[in-house]
C-alpha positions in Angstrom: 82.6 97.1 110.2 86.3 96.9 111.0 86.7 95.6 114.7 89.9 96.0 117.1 91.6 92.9 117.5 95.1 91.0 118.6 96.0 88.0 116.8 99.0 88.0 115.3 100.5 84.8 114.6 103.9 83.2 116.2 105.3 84.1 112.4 103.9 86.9 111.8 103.2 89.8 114.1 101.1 92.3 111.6 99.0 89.4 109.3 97.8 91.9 106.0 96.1 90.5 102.7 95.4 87.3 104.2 91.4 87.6 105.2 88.4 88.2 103.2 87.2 91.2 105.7 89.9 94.0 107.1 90.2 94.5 110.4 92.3 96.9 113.1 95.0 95.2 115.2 97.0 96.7 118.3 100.1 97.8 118.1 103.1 94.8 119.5 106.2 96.9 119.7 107.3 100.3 121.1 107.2 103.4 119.3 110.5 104.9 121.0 113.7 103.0 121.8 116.3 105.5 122.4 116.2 108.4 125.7 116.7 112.0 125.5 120.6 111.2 126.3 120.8 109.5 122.7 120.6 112.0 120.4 119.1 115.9 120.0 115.5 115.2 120.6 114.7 116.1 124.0 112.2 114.3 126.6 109.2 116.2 126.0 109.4 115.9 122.3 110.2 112.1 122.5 107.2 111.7 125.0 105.3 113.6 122.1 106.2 111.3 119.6 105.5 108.4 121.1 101.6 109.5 121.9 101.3 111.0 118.4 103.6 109.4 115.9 105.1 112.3 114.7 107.5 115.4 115.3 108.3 118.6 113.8 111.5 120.2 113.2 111.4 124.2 112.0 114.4 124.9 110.7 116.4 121.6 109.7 118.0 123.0 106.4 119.3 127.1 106.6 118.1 128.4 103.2 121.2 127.8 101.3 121.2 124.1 101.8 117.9 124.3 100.5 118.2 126.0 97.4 121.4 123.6 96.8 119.3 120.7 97.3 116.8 122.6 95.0 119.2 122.7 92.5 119.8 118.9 92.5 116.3 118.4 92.3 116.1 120.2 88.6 119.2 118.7 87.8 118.1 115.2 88.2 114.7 116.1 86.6 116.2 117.3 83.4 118.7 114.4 83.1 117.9 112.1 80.5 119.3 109.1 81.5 118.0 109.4 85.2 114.3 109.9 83.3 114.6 106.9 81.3 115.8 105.1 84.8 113.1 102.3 86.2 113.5 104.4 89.4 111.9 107.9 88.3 107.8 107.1 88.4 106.2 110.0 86.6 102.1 111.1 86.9 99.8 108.8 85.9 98.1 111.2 83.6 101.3 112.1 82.2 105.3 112.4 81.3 105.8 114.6 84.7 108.1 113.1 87.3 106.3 112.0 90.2 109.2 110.2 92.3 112.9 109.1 91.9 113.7 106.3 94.4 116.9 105.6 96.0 117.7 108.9 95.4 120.9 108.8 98.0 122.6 106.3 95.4 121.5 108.2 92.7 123.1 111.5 94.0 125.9 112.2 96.2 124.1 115.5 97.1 121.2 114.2 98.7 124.2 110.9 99.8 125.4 113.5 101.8 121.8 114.3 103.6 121.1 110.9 104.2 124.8 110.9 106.8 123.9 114.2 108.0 124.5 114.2 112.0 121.0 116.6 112.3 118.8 113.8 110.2 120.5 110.3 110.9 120.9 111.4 114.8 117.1 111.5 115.1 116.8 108.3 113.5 119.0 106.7 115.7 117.8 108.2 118.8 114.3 107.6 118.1 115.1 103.6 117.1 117.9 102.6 119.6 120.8 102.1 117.5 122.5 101.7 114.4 120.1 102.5 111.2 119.9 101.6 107.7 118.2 103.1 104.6 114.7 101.3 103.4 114.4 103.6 101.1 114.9 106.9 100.1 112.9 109.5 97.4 112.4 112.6 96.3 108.7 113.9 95.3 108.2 116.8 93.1 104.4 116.7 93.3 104.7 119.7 90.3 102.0 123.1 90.5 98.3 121.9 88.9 99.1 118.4 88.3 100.6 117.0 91.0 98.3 113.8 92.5 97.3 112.9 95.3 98.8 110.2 98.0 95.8 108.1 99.4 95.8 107.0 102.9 98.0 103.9 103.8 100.5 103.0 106.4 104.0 102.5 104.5 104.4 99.7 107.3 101.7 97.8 105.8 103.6 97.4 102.4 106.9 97.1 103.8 105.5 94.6 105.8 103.4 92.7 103.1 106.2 93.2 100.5 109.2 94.2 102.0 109.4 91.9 104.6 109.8 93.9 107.6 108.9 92.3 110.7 108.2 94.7 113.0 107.5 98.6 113.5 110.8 99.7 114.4 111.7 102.3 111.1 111.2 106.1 110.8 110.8 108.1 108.1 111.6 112.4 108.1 110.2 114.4 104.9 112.0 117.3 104.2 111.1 120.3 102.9 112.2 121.9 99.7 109.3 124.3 99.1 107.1 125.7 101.3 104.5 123.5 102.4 100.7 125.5 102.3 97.7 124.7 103.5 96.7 124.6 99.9 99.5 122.6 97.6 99.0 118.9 99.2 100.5 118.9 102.0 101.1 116.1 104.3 98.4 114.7 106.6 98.6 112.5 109.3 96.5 111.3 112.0 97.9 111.8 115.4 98.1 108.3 117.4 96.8 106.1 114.5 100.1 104.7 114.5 99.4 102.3 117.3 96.8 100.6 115.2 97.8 98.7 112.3 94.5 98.3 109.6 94.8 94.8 108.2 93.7 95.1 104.7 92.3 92.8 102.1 93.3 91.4 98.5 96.2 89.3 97.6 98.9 91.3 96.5 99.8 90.0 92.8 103.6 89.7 91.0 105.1 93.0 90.3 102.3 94.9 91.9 104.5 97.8 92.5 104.8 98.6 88.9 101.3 99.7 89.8 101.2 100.7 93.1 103.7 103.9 92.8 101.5 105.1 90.6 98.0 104.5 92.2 98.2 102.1 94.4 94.6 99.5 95.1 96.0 96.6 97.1 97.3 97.5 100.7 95.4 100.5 100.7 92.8 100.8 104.1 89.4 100.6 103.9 86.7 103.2 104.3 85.3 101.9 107.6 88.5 101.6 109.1 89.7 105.0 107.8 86.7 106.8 109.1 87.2 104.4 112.8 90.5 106.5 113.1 89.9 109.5 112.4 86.8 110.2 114.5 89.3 109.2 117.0 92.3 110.5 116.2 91.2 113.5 113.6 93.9 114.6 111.2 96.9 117.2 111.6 97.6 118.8 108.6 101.5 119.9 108.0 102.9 123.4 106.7 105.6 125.0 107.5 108.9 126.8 105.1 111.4 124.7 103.0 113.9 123.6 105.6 111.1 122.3 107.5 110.5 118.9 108.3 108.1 116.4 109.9 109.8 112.5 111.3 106.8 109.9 111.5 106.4 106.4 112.9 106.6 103.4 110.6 102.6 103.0 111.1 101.4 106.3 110.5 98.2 106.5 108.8 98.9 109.3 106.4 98.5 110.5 103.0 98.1 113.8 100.9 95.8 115.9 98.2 96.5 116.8 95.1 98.4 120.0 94.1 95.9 122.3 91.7 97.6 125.4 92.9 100.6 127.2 91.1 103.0 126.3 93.5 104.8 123.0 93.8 105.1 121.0 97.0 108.9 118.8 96.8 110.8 117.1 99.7 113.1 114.5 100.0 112.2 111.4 101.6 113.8 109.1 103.8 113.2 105.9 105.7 115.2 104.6 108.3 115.2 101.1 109.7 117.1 99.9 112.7 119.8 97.1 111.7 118.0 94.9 114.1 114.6 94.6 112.4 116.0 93.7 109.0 114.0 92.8 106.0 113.3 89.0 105.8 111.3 87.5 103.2 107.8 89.2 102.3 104.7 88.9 104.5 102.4 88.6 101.9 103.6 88.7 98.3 104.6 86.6 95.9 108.9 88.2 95.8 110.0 90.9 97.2 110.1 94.3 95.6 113.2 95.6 93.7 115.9 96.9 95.7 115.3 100.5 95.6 112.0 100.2 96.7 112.7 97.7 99.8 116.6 97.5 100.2 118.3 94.3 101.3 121.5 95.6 101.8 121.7 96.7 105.8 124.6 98.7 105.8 124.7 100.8 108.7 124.6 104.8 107.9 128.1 106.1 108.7 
């Protein structure tokens, strides 16, 4: 049974893979750094975030940004090279693209959504400051074969394999389809971001090659999983393409698999402040490549 406990160390704040039994640890660092005066989210909705990890946006994208984005999505899907490029994952049951990372160096399209004032403004506002990219993605999850996203915190792997000290990064999913109750949509569980579940198993060279296709080590345990949601329950997210959700670092979250006609893509971005660079990893062997983890912390101008 998974217990609620403080000790991190004087090196390391969020200790992961390092114990034979997992364990849930409180939270050392704020959620929110910036005011309502520093950017467009206002005090109620910051005040929200910060008790629930998460906020909502309607209408980021007008429709015709989202069916040129749309376009750059098949565009990049049908391009040879980019398939044949270490950065596109496809399904593990077969040739369809799953991912393709560091998609905002990849494309000046989505380059160009990465700067925008309405997405970068929230980051900033929400961590205190200048902000860099961690990573960046797009997700097809295609109709009927699309897989599922188990639960994890993303901090926990940046952490373990990343190297990223402390929970001070954002990430906003965008929406490029509409997002049903019924095409694996994304689930979080409200407040479970100021736990952080200390998994087990040592994380082994290259274990990403793995991992972004079905990922074992760093993953929670079933105890702990079921600890937080009988307190926490999960929120499930729909809403139109346009739409999008920002989440805390340490959101326990995840998604189902898409069996329905209809496909469920966004674009994904991660945002960490400047000040919480990316040291060496917590608890693996090398960092992962670049466009998984970056290490250059260029702020987003």
């Amino acid at each position: 049974m998974s217990v609620i406990e403080s000790h991190p160390t004087s090196t390391d704040a969020y200790p992961t893979r390092k114990a034979t039994e997992p364990a849930l640890l409180y939270r050392q660092d704020p959620v929110v750094y910036g005011g309502p005066d520093d950017g467009p989210i206002d005090a109620a909705t910051l005040q929200s975030y910060e008790a629930n990890g998460y906020l909502t946006i309607e209408r980021l994208l007008e429709p015709e940004e989202v069916e040129t984005y749309r376009a750059e999505l098949r565009r990049l899907a049908a391009d040879p090279a980019i398939l044949a490029d270490e950065r596109t994952i496809t399904e593990r049951d077969s040739d369809e693209v799953r991912s393709i990372f560091e998609v905002h160096k990849i494309s000046e399209v989505f380059a160009g959504l990465v700067r925008d004032p309405r997405v970068v403004g929230r980051a900033r506002q929400i961590l205190g400051g200048d902000v860099y990219v961690h990573q960046s993605r797009v997700n097809y999850k295609p109709g009927f074969t699309g897989k599922d996203f188990y639960w994890h915190s993303d901090f926990e792997t940046w952490h373990a394999e990343d190297g990223m000290p402390r929970m001070r990064a954002v990430s906003i999913s965008i929406a490029l389809t509409d997002n049903y109750v019924f095409n694996g949509g994304l689930m979080i569980m409200p407040g479970s971001h100021k736990t952080f579940v200390s998994c087990v198993g040592e994380t082994p060279a290259d274990h990403y090659k793995q991992s972004l296709r079905n990922q074992e080590i760093g993953t929670p345990d079933q105890s702990s999983l079921s600890i937080l949601a009988e307190k926490h329950g999960i929120e499930l997210f729909t809403g139109p393409a346009g739409s999008a959700t920002m989440f805390d670092c340490n959101c326990m979250h995840g998604s189902n698999g898409n069996i329905t006609p209809f496909p469920r893509s966004n674009v994904f971005i991660v945002f960490n402040s400047v000040d919480n660079a990316c040291v060496e990893p917590f608890s693996a062997p090398a960092p992962r490549p670049s466009f998984l983890g970056a290490r250059d912390f260029t702020p987003v101008r």
